[in-house]
N, CA, C and O of each residue as an XYZ file, in Angstrom:
612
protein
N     140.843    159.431    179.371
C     141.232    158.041    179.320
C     139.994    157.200    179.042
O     138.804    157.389    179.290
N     140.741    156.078    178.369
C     138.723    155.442    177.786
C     139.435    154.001    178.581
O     140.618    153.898    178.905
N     138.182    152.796    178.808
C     138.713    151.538    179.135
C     139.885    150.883    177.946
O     140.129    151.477    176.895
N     140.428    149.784    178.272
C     141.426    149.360    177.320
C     141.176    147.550    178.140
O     141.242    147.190    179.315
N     140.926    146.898    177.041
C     140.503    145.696    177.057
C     141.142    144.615    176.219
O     140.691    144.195    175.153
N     142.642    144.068    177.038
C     143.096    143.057    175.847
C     142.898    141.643    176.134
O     142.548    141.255    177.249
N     143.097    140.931    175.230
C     143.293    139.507    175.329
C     143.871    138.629    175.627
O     143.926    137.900    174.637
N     144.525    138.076    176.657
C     145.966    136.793    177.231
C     146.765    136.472    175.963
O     147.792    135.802    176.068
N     146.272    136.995    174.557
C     146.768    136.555    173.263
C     147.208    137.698    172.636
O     148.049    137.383    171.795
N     147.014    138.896    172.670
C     147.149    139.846    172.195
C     148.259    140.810    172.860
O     148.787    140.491    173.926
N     148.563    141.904    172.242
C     149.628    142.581    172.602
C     150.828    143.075    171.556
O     150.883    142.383    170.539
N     151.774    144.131    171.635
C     152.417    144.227    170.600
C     154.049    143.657    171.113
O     154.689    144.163    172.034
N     154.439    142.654    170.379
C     155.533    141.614    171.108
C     157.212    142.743    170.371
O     157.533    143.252    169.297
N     157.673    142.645    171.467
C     159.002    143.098    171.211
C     159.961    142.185    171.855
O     159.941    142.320    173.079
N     160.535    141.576    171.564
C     162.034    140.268    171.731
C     163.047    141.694    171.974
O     163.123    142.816    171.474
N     163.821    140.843    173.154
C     164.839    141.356    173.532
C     165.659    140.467    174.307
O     165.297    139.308    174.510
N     166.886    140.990    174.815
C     167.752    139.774    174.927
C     167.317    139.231    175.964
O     167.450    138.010    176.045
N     166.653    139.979    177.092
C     166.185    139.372    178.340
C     164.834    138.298    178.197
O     164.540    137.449    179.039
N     163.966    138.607    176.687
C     162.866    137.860    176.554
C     161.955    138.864    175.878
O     162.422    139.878    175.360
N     160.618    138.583    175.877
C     159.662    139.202    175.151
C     159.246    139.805    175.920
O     158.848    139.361    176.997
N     159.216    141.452    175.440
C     158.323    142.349    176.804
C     157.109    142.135    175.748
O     157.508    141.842    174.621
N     155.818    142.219    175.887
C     154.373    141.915    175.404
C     153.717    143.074    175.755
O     153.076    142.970    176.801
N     153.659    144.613    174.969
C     153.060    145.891    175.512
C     151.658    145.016    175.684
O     151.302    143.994    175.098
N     151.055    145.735    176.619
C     149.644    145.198    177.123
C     148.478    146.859    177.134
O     147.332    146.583    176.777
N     148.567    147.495    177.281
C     148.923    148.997    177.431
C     149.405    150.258    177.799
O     150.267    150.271    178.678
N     149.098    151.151    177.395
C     149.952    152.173    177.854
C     148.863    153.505    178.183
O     148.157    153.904    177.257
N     148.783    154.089    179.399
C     147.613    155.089    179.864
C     148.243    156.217    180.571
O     148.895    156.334    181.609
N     147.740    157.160    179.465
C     148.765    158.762    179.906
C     146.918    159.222    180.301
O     145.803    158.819    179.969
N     147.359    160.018    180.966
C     145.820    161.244    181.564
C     146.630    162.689    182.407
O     147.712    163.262    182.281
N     145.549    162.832    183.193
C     146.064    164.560    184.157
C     146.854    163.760    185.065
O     148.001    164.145    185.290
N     146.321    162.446    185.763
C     146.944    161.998    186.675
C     148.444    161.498    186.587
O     149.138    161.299    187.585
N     148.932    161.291    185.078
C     150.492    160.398    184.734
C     149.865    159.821    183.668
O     148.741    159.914    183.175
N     151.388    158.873    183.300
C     151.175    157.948    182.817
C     151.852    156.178    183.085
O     152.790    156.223    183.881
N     151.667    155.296    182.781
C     151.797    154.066    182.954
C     152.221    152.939    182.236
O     152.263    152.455    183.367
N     152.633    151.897    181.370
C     152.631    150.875    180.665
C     152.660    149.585    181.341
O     153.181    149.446    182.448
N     152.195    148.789    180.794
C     151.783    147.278    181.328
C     152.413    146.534    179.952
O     152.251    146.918    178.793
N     153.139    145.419    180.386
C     154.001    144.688    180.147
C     153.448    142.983    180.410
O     152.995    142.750    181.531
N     153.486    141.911    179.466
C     154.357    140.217    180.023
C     155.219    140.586    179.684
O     155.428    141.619    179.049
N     156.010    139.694    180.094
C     157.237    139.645    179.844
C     157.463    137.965    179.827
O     157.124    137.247    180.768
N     157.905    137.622    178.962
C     158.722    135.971    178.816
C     160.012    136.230    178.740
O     160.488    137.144    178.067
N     160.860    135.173    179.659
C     161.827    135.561    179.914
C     162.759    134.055    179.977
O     162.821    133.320    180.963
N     163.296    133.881    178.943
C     164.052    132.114    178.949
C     165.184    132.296    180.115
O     165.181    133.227    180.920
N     166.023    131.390    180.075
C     166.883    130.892    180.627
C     167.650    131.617    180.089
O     167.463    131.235    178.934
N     168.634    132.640    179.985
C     169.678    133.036    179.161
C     170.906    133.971    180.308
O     170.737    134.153    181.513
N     171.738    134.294    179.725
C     172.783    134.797    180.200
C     172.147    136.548    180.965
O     171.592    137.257    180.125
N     172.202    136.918    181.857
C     171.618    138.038    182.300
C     171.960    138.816    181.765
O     173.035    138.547    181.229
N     171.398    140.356    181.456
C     172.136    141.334    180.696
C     172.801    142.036    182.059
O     172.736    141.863    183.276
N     173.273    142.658    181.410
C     174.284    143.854    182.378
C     172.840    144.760    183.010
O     171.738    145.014    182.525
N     173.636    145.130    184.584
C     173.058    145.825    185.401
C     172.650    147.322    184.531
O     173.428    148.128    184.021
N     171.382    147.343    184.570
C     171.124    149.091    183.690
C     170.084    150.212    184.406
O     169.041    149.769    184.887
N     170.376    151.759    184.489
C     169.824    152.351    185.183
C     168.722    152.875    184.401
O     169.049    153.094    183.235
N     167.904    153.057    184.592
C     166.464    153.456    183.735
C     165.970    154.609    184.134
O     166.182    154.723    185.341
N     165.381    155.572    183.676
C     164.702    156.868    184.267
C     163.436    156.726    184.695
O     162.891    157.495    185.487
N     162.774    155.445    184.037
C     161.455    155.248    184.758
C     161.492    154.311    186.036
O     162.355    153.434    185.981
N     160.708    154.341    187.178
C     160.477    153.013    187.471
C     160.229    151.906    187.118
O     160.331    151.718    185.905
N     159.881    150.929    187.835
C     158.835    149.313    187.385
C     158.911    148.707    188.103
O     159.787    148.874    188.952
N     158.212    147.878    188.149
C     157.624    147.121    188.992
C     157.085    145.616    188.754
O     155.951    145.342    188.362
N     158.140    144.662    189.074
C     158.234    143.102    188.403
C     156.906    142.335    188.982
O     157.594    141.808    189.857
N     155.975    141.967    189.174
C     154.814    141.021    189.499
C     155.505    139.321    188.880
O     155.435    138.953    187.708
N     155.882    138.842    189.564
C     156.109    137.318    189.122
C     154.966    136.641    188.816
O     154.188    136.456    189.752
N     154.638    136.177    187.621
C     153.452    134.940    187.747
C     154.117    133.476    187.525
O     153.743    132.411    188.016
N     155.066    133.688    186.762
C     155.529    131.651    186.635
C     156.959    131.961    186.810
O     157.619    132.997    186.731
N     157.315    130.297    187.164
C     159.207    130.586    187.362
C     159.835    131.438    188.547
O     159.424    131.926    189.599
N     160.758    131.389    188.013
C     162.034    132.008    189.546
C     162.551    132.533    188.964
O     162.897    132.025    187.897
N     162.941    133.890    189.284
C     164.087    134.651    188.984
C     164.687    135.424    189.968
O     164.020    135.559    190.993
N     166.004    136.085    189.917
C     166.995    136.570    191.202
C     166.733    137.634    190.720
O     166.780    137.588    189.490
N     166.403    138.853    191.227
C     166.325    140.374    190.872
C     167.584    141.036    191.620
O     167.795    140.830    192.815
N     168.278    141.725    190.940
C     169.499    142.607    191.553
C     168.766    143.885    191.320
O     168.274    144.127    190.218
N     168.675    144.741    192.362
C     168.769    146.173    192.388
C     169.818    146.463    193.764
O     169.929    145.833    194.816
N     170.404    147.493    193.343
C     171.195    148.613    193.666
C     171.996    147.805    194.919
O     172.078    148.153    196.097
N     172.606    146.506    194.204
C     173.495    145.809    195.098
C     173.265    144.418    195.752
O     173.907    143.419    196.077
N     171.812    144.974    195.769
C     170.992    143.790    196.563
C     170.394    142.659    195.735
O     169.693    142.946    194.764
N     170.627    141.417    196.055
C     169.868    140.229    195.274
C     168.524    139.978    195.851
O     168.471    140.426    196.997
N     167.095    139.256    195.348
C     166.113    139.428    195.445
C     165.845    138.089    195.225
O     165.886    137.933    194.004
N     165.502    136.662    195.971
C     165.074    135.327    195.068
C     163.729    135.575    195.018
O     163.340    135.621    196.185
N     162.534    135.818    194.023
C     161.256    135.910    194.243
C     161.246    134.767    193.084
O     162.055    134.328    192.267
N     159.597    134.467    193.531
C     159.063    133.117    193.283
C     157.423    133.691    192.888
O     156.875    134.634    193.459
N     156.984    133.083    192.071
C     155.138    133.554    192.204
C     154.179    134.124    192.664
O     153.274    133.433    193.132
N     154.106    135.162    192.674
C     153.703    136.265    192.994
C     153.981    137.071    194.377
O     153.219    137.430    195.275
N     155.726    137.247    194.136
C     156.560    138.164    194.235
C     156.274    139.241    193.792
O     155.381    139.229    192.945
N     156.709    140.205    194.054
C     156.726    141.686    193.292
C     158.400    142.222    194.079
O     158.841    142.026    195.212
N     158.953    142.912    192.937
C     159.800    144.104    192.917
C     159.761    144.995    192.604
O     159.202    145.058    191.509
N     160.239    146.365    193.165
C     160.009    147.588    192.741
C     161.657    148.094    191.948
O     162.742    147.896    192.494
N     161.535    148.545    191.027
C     162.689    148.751    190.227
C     162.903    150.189    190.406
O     162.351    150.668    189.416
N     163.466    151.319    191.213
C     163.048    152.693    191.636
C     164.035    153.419    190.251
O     165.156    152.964    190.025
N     163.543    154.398    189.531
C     164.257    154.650    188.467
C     165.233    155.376    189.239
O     165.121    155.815    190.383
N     166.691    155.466    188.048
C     168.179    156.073    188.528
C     168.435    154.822    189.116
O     169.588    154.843    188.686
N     168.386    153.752    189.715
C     169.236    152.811    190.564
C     169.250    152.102    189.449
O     168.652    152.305    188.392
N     170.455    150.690    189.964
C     170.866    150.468    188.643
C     170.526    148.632    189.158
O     170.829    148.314    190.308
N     169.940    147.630    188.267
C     169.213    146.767    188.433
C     169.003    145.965    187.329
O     168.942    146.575    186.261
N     168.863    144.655    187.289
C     168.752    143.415    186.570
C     167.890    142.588    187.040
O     167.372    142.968    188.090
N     167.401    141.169    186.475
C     167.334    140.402    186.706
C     167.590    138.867    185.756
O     167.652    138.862    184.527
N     167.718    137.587    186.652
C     168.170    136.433    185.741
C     167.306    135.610    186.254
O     166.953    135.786    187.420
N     166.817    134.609    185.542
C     165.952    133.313    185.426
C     166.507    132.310    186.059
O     167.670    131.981    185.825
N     165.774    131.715    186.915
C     166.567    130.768    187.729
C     165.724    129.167    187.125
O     164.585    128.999    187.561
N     166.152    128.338    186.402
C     165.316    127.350    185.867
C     164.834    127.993    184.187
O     165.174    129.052    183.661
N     163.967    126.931    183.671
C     163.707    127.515    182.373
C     163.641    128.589    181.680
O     164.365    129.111    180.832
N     162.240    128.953    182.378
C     161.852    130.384    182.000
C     160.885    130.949    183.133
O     160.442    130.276    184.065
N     160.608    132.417    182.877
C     159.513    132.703    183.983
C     158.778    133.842    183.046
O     159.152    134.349    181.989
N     157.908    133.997    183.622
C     157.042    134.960    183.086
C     156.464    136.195    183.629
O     156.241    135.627    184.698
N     156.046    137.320    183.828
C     155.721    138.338    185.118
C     154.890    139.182    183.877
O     154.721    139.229    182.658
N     154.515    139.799    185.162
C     153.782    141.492    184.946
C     154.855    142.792    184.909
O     155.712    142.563    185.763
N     155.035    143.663    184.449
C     155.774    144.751    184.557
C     154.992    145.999    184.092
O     154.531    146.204    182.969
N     154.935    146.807    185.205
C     154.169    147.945    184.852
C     154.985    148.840    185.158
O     155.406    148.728    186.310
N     155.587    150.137    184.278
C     156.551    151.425    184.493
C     155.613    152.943    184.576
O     154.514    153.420    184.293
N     156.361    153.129    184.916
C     155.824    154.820    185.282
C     156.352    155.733    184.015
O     157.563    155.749    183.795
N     155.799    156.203    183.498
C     155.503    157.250    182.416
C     155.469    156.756    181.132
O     155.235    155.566    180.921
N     155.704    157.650    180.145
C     155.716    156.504    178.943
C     156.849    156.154    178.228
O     156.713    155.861    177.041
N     157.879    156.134    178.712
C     159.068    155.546    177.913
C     159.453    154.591    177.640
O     160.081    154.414    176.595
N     159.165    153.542    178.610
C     159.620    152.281    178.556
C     159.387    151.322    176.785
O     160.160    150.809    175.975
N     158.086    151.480    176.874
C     157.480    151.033    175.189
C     158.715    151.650    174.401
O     159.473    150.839    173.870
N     158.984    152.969    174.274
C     159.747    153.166    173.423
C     160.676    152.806    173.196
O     161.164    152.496    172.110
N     161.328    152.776    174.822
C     162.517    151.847    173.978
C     162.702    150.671    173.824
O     163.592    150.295    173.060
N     161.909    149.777    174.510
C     161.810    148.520    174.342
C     161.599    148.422    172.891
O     162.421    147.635    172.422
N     160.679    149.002    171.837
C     159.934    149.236    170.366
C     161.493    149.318    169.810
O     162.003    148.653    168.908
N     162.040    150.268    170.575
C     163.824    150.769    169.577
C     164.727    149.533    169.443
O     165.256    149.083    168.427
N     164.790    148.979    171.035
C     165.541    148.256    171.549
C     165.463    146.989    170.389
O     166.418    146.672    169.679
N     164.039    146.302    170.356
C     164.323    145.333    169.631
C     164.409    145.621    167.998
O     165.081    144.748    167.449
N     164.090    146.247    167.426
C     163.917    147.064    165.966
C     165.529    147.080    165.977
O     165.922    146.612    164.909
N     166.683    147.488    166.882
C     167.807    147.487    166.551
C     169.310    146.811    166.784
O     170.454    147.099    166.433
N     168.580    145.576    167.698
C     169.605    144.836    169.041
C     169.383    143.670    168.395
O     168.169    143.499    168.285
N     170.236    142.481    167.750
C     169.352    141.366    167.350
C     169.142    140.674    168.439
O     170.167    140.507    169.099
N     168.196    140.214    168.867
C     167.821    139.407    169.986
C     168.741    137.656    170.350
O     168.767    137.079    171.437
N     169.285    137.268    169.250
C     169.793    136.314    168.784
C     171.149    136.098    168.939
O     171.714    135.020    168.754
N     171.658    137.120    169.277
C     173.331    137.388    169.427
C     173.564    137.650    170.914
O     172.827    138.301    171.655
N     174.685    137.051    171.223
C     175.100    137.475    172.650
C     175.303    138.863    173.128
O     175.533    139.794    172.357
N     175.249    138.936    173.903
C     175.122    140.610    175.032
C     176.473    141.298    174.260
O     176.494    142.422    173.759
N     177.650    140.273    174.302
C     178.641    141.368    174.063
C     179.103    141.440    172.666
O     180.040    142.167    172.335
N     178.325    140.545    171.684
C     178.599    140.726    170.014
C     177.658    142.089    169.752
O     177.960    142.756    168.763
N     176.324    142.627    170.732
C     175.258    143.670    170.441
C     175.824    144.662    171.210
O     175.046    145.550    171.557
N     177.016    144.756    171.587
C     177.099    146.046    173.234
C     176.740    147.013    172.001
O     175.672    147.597    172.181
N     177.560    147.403    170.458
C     177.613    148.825    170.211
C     176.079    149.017    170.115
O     175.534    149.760    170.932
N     175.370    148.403    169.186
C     173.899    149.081    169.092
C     173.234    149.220    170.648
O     172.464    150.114    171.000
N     173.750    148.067    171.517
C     173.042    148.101    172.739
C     173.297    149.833    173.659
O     172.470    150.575    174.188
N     174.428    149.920    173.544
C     174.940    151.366    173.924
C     174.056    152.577    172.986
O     173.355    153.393    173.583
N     174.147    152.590    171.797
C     173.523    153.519    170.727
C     172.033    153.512    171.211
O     171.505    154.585    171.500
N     171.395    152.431    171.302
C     170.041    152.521    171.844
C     169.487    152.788    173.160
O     168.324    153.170    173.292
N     170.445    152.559    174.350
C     170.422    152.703    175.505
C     170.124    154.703    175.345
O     169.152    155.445    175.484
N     171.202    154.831    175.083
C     171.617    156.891    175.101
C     170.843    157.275    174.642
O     170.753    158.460    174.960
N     169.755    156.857    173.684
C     168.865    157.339    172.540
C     167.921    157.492    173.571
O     167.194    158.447    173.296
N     167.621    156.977    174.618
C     166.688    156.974    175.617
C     166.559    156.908    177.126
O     165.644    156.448    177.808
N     168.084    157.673    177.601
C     168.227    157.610    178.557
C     168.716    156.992    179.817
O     169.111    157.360    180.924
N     168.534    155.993    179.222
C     169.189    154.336    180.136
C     170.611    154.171    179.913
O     171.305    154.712    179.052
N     170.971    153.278    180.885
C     172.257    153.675    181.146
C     172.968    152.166    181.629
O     172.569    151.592    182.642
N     173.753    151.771    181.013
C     174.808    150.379    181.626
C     174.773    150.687    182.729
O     174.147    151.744    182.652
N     175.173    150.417    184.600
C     175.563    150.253    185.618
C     177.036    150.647    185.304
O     177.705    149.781    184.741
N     177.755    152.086    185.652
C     178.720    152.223    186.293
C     178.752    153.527    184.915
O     179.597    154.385    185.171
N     177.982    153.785    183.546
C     178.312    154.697    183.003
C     176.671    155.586    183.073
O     175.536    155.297    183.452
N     177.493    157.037    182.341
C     176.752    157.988    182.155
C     175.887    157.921    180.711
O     176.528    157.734    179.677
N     174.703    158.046    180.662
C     174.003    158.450    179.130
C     174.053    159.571    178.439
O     173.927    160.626    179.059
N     174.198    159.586    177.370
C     174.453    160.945    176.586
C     172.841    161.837    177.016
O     171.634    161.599    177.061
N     173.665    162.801    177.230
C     172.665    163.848    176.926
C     173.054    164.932    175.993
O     174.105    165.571    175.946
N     171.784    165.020    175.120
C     171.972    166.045    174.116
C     171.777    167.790    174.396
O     171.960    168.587    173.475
């Protein structure tokens, strides 16, 4: 592993319906691996509850948002943190404008599909005009709507 040094400006931006995840980096070694995330996140309609195979872990820096995991609602405020435990099934929605956070996941998938996610979901369309690609891209990587199963090949 070598240092990795970015800029408050820099990053590779992927739009999605929840907001912009902002890869910050990503660090595989003997020990694991990791990705670091902003995330901007407007005011918008929440997506559906989804189960993920990785963890994460929300760091609030601006704004309010309600975090749902596995039933439970969460009001965190500025430097809050949530733990998102992968397999449970979890959301969150913006309470006021927008908010902004840290998100760091455990291994390296998350980038990917976030990279898929927006490359194939238009960010611009409502949750339920995108469900089919949203479904097609979800299975492609494991993740899963709240209440269904993901394809496995």
């Amino acid at each position: 592993m070598s240092t990795t040094y970015v800029r408050p400006d820099e990053g590779r931006h992927t739009p999605m319906v929840d907001g912009d995840h902002i890869a910050k980096a990503a660090v595989k070694d003997a020990q694991g691996a990791f990705e670091v995330f902003e995330v901007i996140a407007p005011a918008a309609p929440m997506t559906p509850p989804h189960v993920s195979p990785w963890s994460g872990v929300l760091y609030l820096l601006e704004g309010r948002i309600t975090a749902y995991v596995d039933d439970t609602s969460y009001d965190v405020e500025p430097g809050g943190l949530v733990v998102f435990p992968a397999g449970t099934p979890a959301t969150f929605e913006v309470v006021g404008d927008s908010a902004r956070a840290l998100a760091i996941t455990t291994g390296d998938g998350a980038g990917k599909f976030f990279a898929d996610f927006a490359a194939s979901v238009p960010a611009d369309l409502p949750v339920a005009d995108s469900m089919a690609a949203i479904l097609t891209v979800t299975e492609r990587h494991g993740v899963a709507l709240a209440g269904t199963q993901p394809l496995t090949n």
